[in-house]
N, C-alpha and C positions, 0 to 999 in steps of 0.2 A: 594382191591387196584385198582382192573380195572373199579371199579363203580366210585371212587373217581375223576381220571382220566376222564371219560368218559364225567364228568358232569363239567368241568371245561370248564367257557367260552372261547371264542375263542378270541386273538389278540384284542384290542383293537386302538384307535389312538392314548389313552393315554401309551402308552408302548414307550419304549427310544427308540428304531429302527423306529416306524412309527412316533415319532413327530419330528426327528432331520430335513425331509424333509417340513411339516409343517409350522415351526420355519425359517427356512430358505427363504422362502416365503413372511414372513411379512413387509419387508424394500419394493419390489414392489408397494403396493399399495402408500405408500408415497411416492416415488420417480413420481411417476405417477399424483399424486396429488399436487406434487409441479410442474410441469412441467404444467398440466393442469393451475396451478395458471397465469404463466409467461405470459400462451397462452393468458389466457382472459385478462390481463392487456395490452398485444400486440392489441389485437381487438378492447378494449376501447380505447385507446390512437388512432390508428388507425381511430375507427371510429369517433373520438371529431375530430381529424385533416381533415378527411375529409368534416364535417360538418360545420367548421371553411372557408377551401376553399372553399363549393360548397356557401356561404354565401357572401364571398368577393367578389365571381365570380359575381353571381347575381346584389350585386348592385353595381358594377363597367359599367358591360356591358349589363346590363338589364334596363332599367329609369323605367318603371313602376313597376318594383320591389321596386325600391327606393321613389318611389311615393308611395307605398302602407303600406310601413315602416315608412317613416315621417308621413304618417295621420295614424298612429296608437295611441292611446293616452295616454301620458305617464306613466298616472296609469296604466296600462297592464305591462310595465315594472319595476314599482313599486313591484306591485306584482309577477310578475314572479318571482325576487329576494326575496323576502319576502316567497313564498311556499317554496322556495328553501332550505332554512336558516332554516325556522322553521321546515322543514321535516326531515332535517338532525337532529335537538335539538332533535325531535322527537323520530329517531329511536336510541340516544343514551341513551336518560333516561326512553323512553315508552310511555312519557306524554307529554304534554302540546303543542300539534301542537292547537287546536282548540281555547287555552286561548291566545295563541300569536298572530294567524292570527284577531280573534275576537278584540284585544285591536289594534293592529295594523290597521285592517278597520276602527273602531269606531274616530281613530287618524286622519286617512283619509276624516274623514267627511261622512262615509255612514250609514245610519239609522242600527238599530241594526236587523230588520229581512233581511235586505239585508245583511248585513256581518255573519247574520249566514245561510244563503242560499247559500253567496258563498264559507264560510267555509266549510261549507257540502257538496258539489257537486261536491271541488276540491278533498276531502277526497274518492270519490267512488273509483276513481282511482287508489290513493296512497297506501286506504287499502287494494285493491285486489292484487295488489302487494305485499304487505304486507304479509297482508294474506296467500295468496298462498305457499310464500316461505318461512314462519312458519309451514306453512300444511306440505310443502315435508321436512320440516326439524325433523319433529314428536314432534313439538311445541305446538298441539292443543289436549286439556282435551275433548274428546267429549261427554261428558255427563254436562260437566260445559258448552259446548259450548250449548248445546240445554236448559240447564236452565236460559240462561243468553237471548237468542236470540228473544223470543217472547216476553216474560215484559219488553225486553229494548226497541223494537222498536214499542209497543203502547204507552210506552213513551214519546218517540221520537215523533210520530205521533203527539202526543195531545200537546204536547210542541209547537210543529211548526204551529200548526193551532192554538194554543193563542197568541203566540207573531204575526203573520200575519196579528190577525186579530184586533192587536193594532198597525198595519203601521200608520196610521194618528197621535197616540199619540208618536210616536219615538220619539220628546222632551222629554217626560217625560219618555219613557222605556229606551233612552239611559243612562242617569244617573243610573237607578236600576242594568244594564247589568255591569256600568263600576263596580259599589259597587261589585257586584259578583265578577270580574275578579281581583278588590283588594284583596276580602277575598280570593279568590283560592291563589293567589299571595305568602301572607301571609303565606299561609298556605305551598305551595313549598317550602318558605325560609326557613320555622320551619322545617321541612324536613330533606332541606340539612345541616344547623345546626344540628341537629340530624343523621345525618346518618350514621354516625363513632361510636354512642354506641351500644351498644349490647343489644339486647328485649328480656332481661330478662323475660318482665310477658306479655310473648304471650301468648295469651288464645288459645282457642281450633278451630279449623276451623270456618271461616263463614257457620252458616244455610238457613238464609234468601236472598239466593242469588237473587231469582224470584223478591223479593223487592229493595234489591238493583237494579236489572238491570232498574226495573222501574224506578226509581229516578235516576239512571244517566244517561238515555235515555230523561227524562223530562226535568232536569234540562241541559244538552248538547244542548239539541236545543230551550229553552229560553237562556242560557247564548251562544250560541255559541261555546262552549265545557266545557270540563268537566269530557269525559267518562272515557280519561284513570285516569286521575289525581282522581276520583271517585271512580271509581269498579275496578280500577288498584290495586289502593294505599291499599281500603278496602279488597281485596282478599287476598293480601300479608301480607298484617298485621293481617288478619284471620289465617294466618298458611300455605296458599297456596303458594304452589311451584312458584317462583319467575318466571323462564323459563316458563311452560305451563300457567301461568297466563297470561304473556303476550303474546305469543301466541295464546290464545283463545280470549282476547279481542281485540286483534289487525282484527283475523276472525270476531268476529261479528260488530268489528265495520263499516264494509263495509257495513253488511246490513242495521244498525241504519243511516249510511249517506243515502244510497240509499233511505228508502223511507220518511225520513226528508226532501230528496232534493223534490220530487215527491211533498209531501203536500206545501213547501215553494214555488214551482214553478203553483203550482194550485190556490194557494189564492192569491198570490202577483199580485198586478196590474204593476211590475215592476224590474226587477233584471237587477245587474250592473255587463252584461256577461263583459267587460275588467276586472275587479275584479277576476271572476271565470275562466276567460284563465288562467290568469297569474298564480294563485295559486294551477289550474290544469297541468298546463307544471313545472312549478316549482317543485313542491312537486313530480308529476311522476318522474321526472331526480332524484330526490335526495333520491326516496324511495330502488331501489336496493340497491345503495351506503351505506345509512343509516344503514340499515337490518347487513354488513361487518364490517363495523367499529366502531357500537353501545359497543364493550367490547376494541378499544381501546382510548378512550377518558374519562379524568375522570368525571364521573354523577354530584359529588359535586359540581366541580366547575362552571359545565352549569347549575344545577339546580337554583346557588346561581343567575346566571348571570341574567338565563331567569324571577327568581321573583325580582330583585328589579327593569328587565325594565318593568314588567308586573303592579309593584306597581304604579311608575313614572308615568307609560301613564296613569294608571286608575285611581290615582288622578290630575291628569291635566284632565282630562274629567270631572271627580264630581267639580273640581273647577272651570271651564269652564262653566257649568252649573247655579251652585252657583249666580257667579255674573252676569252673564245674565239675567237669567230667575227673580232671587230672587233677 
């Protein structure tokens, strides 16, 4: 009997005496958390209003502020609103910042290596934000992220030094770009059409990831994006967890813009920085924001929105073409 005894473990925390205090415990952190919430919404508003005044200020009683604002040129504020908008589509469905900004430029009149240089460039920013706070959210597959990271960004490389080194034929590579951004188009809307049944005949994980990454790294910087609506769509539909899928493409896609921008900014005899401000202030403001309210907005109905503008613009560019040229 006293062996019996002797060998029995001791107290645990699962025992009703030590978890009633425990249990008791758990409404703290929420309470905490909601209160953190109010905080930060007080500082944002805070600081928009203060950036609001210190802006009036200036060009009321500053002239060569105002001087420096009027010769700014208005495509900078084109685009500023445009990274803005699309950063936000971005962080709600995962996809399609780089097919909107690309049909978007192309609309504006800039040759297709310029609008995917300044696609790219504005994206360094947007993704590392991104990125980042997927990383601390425990959103990144790190074995997916290191097989996806070097074959996407030779990719990427080789992508950006072919189209570059067809700036003189931009006539003729805009038409192929805008084809591209129709069929991606296309393809979103089929999508969001589809996005309400159930996938029944999911097959078994993707294997070929190294090869994917290449191909949506190549084709990303010929058409000007691509990656998530590519190796997003393709990973998800392999079987991959929806959540770390996009978090790990959202990390490497900071590096595939990074050295896309490097090679687009090496070969080019020319980039259109008002283009790349604006779509870099834009898209950084709207990428926090995006990342908070990506679950509550419904995907469908931005998916549907963003492919028939994406359709629109990109055949008014093949039609534009069309009867020009031909």
């Amino acid at each position: 009997m006293e062996k019996v005894i002797s060998t029995m473990p001791p107290p645990t925390v699962t025992d009703k005496a030590n978890t009633r205090p425990l249990t008791a415990e758990i409404p703290v952190p929420a309470a905490i958390t909601a209160a953190g919430k109010r905080q930060r919404r007080f500082y944002w508003l805070g600081g928009l209003l203060l950036v609001v005044l210190t802006i009036t200020a200036l060009w009321y009683l500053v002239p060569t502020f105002r001087h420096e604002v009027e010769a700014v040129p208005s495509t900078f504020y084109y685009f500023l609103i445009a990274g803005f908008i699309f950063a936000m589509i971005d962080g709600a469905i995962g996809m399609s910042y780089g097919i909107t900004s690309t049909t978007f430029s192309l609309s504006m009149g800039i040759p297709p290596a310029s609008a995917s240089t300044a696609v790219h460039i504005s994206e360094i920013l947007s993704n590392a934000i991104a990125g980042w706070m997927h990383f601390k959210m425990g959103n990144v597959n790190k074995k997916l992220f290191k097989i996806l990271l070097i074959p996407g960004i030779t990719g990427a490389v080789l992508g950006a030094y072919l189209l570059s080194s067809l700036e003189h034929y931009s006539q003729y590579t805009k038409p192929v770009v805008s084809l591209y951004t129709l069929i991606l188009g296309t393809i979103i809307l089929m999508r969001a059409i589809k996005a309400n049944r159930a996938h029944q005949q999911r097959k078994g994980k993707i294997r070929k990831i190294g090869l994917l990454g290449f191909g949506g790294g190549l084709i990303d910087a010929i058409g000007g994006g691509g990656w998530g609506s590519i190796v997003l769509s393709s990973l998800i539909a392999g079987g991959r967890h929806p959540r770390f899928s996009l978090g790990t493409v959202k990390a490497t896609r900071f590096f595939i813009a990074m050295l896309s921008s490097l090679t687009f900014v090496t070969v080019l005899s020319y980039v259109h920085w008002d283009a790349v401000l604006g779509l870099v202030i834009g898209s950084a403001i709207a990428s926090p924001i995006a990342a908070k309210v990506s679950n509550r907005i419904s995907a469908k109905t931005i998916m549907m929105a963003v492919a028939i503008i994406v359709i629109l613009a990109s055949m008014k560019s093949i039609y534009g073409f069309v009867t020009k040229v031909l």
